[in-house]
C-alpha positions as CSV (number, residue, x, y, z in Angstrom):
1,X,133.0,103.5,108.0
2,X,130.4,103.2,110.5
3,X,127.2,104.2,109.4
4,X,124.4,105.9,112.5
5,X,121.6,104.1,113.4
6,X,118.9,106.6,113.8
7,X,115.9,104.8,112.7
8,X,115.2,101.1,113.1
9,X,112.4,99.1,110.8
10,X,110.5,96.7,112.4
11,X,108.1,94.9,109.9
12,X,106.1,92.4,111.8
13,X,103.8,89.5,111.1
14,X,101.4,89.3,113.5
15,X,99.8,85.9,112.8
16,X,102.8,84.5,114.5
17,X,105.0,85.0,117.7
18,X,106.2,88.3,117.4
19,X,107.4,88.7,121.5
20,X,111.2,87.7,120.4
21,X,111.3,90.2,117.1
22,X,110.3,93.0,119.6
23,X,112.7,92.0,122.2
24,X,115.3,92.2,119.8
25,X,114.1,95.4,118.3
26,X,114.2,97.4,122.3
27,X,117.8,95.9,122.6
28,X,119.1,97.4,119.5
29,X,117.0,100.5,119.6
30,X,118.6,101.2,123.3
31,X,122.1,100.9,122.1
32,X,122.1,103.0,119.2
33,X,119.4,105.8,120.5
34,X,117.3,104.7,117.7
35,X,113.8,105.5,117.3
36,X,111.6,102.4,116.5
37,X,109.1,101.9,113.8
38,X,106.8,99.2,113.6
39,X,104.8,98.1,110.4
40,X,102.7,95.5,109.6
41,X,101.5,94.8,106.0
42,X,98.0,93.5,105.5
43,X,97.6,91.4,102.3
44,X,95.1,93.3,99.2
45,X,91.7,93.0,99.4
46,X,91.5,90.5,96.6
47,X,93.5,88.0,98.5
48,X,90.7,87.3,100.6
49,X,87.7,87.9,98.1
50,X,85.3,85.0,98.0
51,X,82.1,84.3,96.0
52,X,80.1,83.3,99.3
53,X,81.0,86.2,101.5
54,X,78.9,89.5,100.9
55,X,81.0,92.6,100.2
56,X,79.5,94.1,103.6
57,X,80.8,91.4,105.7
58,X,83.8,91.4,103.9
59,X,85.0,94.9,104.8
60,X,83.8,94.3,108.3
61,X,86.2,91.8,108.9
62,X,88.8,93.7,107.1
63,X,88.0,96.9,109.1
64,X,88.9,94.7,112.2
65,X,92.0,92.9,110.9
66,X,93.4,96.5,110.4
67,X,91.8,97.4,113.8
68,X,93.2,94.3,115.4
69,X,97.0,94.9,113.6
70,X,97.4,98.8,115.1
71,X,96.0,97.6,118.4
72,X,99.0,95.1,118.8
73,X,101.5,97.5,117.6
74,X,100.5,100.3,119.7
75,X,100.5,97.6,122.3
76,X,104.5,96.9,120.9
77,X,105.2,101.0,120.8
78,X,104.0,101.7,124.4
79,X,106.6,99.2,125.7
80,X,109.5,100.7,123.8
81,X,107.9,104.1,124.8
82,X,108.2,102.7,128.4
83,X,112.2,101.9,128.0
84,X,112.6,106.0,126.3
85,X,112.4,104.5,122.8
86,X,110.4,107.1,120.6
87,X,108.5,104.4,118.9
88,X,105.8,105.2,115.9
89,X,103.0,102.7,114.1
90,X,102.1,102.2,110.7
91,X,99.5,99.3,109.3
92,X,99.6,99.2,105.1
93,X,98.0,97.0,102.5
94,X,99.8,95.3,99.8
95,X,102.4,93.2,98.9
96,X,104.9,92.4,101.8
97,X,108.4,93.0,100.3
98,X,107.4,95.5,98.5
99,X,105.6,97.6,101.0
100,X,108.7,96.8,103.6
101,X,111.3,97.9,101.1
102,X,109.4,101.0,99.7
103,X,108.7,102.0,103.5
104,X,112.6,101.7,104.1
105,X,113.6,104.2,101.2
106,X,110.9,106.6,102.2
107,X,111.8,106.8,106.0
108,X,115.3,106.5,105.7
109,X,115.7,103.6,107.7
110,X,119.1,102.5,108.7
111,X,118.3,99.1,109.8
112,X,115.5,96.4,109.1
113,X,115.2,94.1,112.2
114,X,113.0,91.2,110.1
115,X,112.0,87.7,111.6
116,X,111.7,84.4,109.8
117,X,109.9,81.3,110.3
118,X,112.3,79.2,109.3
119,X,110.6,77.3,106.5
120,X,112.7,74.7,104.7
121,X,112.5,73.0,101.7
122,X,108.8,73.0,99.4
123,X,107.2,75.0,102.3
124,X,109.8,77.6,101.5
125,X,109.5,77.4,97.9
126,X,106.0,77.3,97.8
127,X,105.6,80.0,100.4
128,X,108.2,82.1,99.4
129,X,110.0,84.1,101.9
130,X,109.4,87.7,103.1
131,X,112.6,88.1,105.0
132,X,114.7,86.7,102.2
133,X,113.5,89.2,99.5
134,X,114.5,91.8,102.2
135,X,117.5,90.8,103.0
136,X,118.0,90.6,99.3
137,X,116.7,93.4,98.1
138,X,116.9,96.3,100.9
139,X,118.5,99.5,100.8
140,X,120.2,99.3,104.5
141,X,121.6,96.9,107.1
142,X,119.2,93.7,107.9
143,X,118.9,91.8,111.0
144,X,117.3,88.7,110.8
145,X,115.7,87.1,113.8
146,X,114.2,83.8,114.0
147,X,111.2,83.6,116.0
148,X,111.8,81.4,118.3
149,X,115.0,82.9,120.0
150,X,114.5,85.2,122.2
151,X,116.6,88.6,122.3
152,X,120.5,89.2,124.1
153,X,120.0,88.7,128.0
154,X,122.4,91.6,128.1
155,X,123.4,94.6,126.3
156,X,126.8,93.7,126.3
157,X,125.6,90.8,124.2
158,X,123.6,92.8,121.7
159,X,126.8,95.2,121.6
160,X,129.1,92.4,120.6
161,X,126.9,91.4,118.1
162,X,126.5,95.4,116.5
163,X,130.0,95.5,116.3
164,X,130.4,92.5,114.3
């Protein structure tokens, strides 16, 4: 049974290159009439809590990291906007997976486009892995893109690969 795709997830992590996620995201969102919606989670407060920064500062620079995150996104949403995607932002604080996952249940999402660095061995142990706890763990279809390929050149292309 083939399920709609109405609404498409697309958690990002902006400290990398995120071009290739998005490109991937448009494709798919432009086949299936889906409406795009992008997230990006910041990490808690205390993760960046230091003895030698004063609180002040300290939610001045966390004020623009949020600042900075919905800037790129809208940047993100205006080009799927341009292409007739209906495309909406959201920036959150927390834990990764768990923000992801809990914002796919809540929005109904029926597909998680997710991208992954790759990591191998003790960098992935140590690091853990957003996208695999996902793929693991989410409620819907996930595609995983790796960040360094770029998106389908055509839409047959990304239409062979939804049918799969």
């Amino acid at each position: 049974m083939k399920r709609p795709i109405r609404t498409i997830m697309v958690p990002l992590d902006l400290n990398v290159d995120t071009d290739p996620i998005v490109s991937w995201a448009i494709e798919w969102a432009q086949m299936k009439r889906a409406r795009l919606v992008f997230l990006h989670v910041l990490p808690p407060a205390h993760v960046y809590a230091s003895p030698f920064v004063d609180v002040g500062s300290y939610e001045d620079l966390y004020g623009l990291a949020r600042k900075h995150a919905e800037d790129q996104l809208l940047e993100y949403a205006s080009q799927a906007r341009e292409c007739g995607i209906e495309a909406s932002v959201h920036v959150r604080v927390g834990n990764a997976p768990e923000v992801i996952l809990a914002m796919t249940r809540d929005l109904g999402a029926d597909l998680l486009i997710v991208g992954t660095h790759g990591r191998k061995g003790l960098a992935h142990v140590f690091l853990g892995s957003t996208a695999e706890k996902v793929v693991r763990l989410a409620p819907c279809p996930v595609f995983v893109a790796k960040e360094s390929h770029p998106a389908a050149q055509t839409a047959a292309e990304v239409a062979e690969l939804a049918s799969a």
